[in-house]
VEXDREN-419632 format. One line per field, with one value per residue: x, y, z of N, C-alpha, C in turn; residue number from 1. Coordinates in nm, 4 decimals, decimal comma, padded with zeros to 6 digits. Example, Ala and Ser with C-alpha at 12.3 -4.5 7.8 and 13.67 -1.06 7.14 Angstrom:
nx <- (01,3190;01,2850)
ny <- (-00,5690;-00,2250)
nz <- (00,7800;00,7080)
cax <- (01,2300;01,3670)
cay <- (-00,4500;-00,1060)
caz <- (00,7800;00,7140)
cx <- (01,3200;01,2900)
cy <- (-00,3300;00,0030)
cz <- (00,7800;00,7870)
resi <- (1;2)
// end
This chain:
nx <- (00,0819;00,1986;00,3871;00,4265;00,4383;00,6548;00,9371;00,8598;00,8350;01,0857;01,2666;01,0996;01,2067;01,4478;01,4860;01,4042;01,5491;01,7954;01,7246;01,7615;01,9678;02,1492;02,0807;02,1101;02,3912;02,5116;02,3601;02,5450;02,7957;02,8465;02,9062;02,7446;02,7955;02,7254;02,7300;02,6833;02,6743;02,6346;02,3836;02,2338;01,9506;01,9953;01,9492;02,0040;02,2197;02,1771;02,1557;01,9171;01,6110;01,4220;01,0850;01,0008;00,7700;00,6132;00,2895;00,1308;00,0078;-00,3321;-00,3180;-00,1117;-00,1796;-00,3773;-00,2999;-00,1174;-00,2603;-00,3793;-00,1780;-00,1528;-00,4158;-00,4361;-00,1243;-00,1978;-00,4299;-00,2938;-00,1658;-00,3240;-00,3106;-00,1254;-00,2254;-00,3903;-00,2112;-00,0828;-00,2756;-00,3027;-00,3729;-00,5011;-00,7771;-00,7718;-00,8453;-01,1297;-01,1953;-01,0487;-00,6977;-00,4639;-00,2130;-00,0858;-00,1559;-00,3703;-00,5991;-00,5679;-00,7917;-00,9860;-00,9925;-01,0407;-01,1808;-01,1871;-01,0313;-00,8539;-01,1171;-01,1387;-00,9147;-00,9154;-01,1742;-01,1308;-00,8825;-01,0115;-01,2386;-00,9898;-00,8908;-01,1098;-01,1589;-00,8860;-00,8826;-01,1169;-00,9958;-00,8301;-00,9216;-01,0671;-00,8699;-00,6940;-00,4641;-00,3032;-00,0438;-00,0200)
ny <- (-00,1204;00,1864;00,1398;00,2905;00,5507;00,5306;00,6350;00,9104;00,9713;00,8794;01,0777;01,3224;01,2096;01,2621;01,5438;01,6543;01,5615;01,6462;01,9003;01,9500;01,8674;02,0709;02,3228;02,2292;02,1470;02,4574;02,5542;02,4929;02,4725;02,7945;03,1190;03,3742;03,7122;04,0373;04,3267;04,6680;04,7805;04,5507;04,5014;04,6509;04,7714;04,6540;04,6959;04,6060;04,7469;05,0185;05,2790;05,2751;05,5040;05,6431;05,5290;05,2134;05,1812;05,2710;05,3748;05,1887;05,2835;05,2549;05,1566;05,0213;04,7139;04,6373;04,6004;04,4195;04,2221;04,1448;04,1057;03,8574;03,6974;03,6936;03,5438;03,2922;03,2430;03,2035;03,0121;02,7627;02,7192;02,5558;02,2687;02,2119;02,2409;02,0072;01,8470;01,8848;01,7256;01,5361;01,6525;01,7685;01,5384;01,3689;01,1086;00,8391;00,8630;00,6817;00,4544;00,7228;00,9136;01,0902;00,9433;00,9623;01,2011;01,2215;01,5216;01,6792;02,0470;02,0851;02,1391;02,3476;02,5454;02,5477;02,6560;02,9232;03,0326;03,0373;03,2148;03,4464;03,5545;03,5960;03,8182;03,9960;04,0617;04,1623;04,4268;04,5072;04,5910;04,7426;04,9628;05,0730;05,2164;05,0818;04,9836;05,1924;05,3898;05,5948)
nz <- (00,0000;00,0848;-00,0931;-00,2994;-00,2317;-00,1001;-00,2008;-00,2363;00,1019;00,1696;00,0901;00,1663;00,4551;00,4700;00,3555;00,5957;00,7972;00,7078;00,7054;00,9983;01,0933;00,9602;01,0916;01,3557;01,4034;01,3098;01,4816;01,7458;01,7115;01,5848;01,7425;01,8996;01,7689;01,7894;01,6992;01,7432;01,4449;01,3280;01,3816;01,2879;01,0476;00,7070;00,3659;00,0663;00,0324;00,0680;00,3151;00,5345;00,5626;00,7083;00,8489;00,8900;00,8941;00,7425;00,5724;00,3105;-00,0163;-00,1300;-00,3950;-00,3994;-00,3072;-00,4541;-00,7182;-00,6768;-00,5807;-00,8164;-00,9796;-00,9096;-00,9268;-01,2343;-01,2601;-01,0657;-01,2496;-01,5055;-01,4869;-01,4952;-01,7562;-01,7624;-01,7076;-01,8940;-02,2067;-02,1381;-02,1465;-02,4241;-02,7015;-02,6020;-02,6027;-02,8347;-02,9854;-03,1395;-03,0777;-02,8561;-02,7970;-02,9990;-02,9647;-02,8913;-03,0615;-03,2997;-03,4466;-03,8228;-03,9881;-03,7421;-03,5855;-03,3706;-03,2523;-03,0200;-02,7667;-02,8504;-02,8819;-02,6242;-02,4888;-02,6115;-02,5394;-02,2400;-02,2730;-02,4024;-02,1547;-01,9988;-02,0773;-02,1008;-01,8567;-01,8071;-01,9813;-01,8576;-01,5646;-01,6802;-01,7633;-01,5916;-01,4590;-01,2501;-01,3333;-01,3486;-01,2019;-00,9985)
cax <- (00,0000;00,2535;00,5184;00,4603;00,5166;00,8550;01,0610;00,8736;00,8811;01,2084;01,3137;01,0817;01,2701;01,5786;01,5091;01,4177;01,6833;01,9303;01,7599;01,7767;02,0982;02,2364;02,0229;02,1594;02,5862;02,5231;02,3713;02,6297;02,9266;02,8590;02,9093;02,7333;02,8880;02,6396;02,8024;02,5625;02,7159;02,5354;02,2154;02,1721;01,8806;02,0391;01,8536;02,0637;02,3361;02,1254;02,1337;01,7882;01,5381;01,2304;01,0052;00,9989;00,6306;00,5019;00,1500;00,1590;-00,0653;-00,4042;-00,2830;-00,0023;-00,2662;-00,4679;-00,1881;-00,0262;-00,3734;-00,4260;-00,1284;-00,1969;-00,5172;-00,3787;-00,0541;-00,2405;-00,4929;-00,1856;-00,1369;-00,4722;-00,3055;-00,0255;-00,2895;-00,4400;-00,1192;-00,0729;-00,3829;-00,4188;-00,3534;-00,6116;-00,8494;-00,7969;-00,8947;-01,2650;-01,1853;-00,9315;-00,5802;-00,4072;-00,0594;-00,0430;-00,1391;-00,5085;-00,6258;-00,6738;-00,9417;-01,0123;-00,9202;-01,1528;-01,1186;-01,2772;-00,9264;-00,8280;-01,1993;-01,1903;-00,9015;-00,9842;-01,2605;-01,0693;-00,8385;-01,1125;-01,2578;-00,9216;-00,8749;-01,2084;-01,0982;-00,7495;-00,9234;-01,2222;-00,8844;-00,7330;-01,0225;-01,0909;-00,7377;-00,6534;-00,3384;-00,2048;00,0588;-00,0306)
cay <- (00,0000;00,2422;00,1582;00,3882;00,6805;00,5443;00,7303;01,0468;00,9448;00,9143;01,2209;01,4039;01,2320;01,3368;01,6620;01,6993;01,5250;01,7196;02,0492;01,9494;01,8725;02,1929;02,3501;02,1522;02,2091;02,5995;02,6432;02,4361;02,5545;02,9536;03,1957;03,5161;03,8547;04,1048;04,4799;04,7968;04,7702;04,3867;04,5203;04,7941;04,7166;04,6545;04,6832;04,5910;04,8360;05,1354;05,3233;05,2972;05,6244;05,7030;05,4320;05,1001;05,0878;05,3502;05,3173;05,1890;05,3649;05,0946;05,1001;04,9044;04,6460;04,6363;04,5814;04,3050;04,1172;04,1703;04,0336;03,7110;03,6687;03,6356;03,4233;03,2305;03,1911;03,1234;02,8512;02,6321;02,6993;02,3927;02,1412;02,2285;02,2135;01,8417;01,7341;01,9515;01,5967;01,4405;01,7209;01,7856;01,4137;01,3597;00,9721;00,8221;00,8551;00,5553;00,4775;00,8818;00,9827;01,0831;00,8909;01,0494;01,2641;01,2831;01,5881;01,8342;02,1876;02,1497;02,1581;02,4862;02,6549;02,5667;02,7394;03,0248;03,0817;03,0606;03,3031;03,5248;03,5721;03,6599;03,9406;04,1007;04,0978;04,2605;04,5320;04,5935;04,6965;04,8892;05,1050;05,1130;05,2968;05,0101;04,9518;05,3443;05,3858;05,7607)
caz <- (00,0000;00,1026;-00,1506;-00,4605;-00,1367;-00,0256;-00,2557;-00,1727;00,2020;00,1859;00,0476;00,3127;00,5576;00,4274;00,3875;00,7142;00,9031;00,6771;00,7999;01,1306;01,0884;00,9908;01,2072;01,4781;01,3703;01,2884;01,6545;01,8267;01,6148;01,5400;01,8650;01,8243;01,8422;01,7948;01,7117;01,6434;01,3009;01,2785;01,4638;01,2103;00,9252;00,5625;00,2234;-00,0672;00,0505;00,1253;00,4559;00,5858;00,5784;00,7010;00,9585;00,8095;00,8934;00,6786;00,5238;00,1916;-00,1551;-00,1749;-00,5074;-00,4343;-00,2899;-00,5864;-00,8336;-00,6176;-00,6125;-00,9803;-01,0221;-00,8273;-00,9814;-01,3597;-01,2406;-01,0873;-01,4249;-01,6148;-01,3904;-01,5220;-01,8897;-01,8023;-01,7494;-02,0674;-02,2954;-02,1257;-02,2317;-02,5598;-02,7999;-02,6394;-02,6086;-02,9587;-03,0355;-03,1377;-03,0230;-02,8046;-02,8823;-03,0411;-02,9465;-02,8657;-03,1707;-03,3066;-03,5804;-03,9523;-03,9912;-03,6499;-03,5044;-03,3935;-03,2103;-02,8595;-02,6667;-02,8531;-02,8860;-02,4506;-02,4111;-02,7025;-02,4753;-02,0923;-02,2720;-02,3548;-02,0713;-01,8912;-02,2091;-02,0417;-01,7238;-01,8450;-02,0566;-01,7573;-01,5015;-01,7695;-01,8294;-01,4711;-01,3957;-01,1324;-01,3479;-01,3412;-01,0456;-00,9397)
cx <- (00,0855;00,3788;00,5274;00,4627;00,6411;00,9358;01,0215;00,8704;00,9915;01,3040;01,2699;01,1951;01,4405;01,6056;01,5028;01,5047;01,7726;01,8868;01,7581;01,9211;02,2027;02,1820;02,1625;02,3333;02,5600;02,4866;02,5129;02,7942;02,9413;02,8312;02,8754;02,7593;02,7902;02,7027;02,6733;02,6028;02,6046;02,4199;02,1531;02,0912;01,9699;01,9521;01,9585;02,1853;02,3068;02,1448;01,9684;01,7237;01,4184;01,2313;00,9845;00,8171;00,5097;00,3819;00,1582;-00,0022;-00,1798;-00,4116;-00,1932;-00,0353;-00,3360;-00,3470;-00,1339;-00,1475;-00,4307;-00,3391;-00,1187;-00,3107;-00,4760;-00,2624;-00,0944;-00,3484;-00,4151;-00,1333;-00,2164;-00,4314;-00,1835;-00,1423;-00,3324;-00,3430;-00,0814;-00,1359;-00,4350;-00,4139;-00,4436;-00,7489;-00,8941;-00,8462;-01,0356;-01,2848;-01,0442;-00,8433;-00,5725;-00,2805;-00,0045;-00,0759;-00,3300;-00,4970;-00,6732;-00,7741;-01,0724;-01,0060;-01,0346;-01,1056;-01,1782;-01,1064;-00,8966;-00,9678;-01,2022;-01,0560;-00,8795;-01,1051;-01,2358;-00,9716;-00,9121;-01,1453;-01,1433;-00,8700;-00,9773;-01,2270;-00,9991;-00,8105;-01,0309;-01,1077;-00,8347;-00,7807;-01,0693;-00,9755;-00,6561;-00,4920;-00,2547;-00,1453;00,0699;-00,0020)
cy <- (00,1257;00,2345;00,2191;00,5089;00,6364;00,6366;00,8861;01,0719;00,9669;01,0380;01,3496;01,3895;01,2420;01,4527;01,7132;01,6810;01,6289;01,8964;02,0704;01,9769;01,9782;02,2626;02,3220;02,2353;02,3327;02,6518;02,5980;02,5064;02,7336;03,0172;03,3222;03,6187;03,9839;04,2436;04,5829;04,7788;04,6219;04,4155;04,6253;04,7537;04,7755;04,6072;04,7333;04,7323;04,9920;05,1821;05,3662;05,4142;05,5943;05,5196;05,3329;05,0429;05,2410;05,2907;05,3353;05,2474;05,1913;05,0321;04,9867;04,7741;04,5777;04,5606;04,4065;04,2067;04,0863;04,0886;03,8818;03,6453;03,6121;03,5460;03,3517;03,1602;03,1008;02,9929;02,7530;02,6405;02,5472;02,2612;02,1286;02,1530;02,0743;01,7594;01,7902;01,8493;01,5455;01,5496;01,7840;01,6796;01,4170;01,1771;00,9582;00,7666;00,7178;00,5387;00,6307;00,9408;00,9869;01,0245;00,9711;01,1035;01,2854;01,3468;01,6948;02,0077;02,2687;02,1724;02,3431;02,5875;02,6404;02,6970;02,9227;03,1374;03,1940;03,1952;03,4893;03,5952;03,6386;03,7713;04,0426;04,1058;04,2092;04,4002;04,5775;04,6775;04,7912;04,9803;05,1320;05,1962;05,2221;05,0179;05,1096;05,3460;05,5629;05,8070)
cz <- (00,0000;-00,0371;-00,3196;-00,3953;-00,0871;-00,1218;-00,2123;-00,0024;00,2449;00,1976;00,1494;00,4310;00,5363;00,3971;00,5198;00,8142;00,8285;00,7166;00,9212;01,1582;01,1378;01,0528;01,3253;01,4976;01,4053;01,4579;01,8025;01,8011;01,6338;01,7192;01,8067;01,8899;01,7823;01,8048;01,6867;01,5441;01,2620;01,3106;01,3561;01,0904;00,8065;00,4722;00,1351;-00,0510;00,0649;00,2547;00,4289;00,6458;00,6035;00,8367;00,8512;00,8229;00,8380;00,5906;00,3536;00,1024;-00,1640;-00,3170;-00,5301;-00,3908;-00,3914;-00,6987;-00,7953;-00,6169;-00,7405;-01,0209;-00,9950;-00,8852;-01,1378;-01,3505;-01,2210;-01,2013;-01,4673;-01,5621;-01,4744;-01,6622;-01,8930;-01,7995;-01,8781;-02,2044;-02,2302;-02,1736;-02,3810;-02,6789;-02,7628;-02,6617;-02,7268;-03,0712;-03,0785;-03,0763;-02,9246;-02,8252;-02,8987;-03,0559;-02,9490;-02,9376;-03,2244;-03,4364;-03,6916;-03,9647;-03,8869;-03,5294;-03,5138;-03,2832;-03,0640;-02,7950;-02,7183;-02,8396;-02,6852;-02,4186;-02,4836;-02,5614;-02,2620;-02,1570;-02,2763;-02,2836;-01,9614;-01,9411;-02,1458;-01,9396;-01,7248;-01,8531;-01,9434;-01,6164;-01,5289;-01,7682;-01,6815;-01,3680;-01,2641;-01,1347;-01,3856;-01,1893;-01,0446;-00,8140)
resi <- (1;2;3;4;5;6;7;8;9;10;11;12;13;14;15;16;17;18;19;20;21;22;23;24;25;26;27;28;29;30;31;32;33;34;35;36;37;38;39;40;41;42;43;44;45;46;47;48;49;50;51;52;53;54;55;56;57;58;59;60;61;62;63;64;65;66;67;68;69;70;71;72;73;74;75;76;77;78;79;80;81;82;83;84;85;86;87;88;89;90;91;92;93;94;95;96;97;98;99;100;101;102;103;104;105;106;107;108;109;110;111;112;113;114;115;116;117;118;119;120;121;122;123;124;125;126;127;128;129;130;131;132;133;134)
// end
């Protein structure tokens, strides 16, 4: 029952012992020395201005969920292109391959359509000024 999960079993428990692991070494091993120079916040080699807990534009909200919304979309386009040979079948494949003369155009008119639909989504933000950074 279990044995078409042992290999990924395994691998769990091998990742996890090995981040225990170093875990484990790095706290036993490393002594920490703590200077104001090490205590001081670093960003990409900037000296740090202003309160790090200023209130961000709900634009930059908007944008960042907009963009989450269509990545994820584009996500549901890999299952698609996995199954677009058979989906483009009108019968089922034969040794991988669709038989002569029948090939029809539901896999591309489905995702014709899913694309569509995420085209008038696009174009209803655009025109709604969501995607201007003012």
């Amino acid at each position: 029952m279990l044995r078409p999960y042992l290999p990924v079993l395994l691998l769990l428990g091998f990742v996890l012992l090995n981040a225990v692991l170093i875990l484990g070494i790095a706290h036993l091993t490393v002594r920490p020395q703590p200077t104001p120079v090490k205590l001081q916040p670093y960003e990409s080699g900037m000296v740090p201005l202003g309160d790090a807990r200023d209130r961000f534009s709900v634009k930059f909200y908007l944008v960042a969920m907009l963009f989450i919304v269509f990545d994820i979309e584009t996500v549901f386009m890999i299952p698609w292109g996995v199954h677009y040979r058979a989906l483009s079948c009108a019968v089922p494949l034969v040794a991988g391959a669709c038989p002569p003369g029948r090939l029809s155009v539901f896999g591309l008119g489905e995702m014709l359509v899913f694309a569509a639909i995420l085209l008038v989504g696009y174009v209803y933000v655009w025109k709604k000024g969501a995607l201007t950074w003012d």
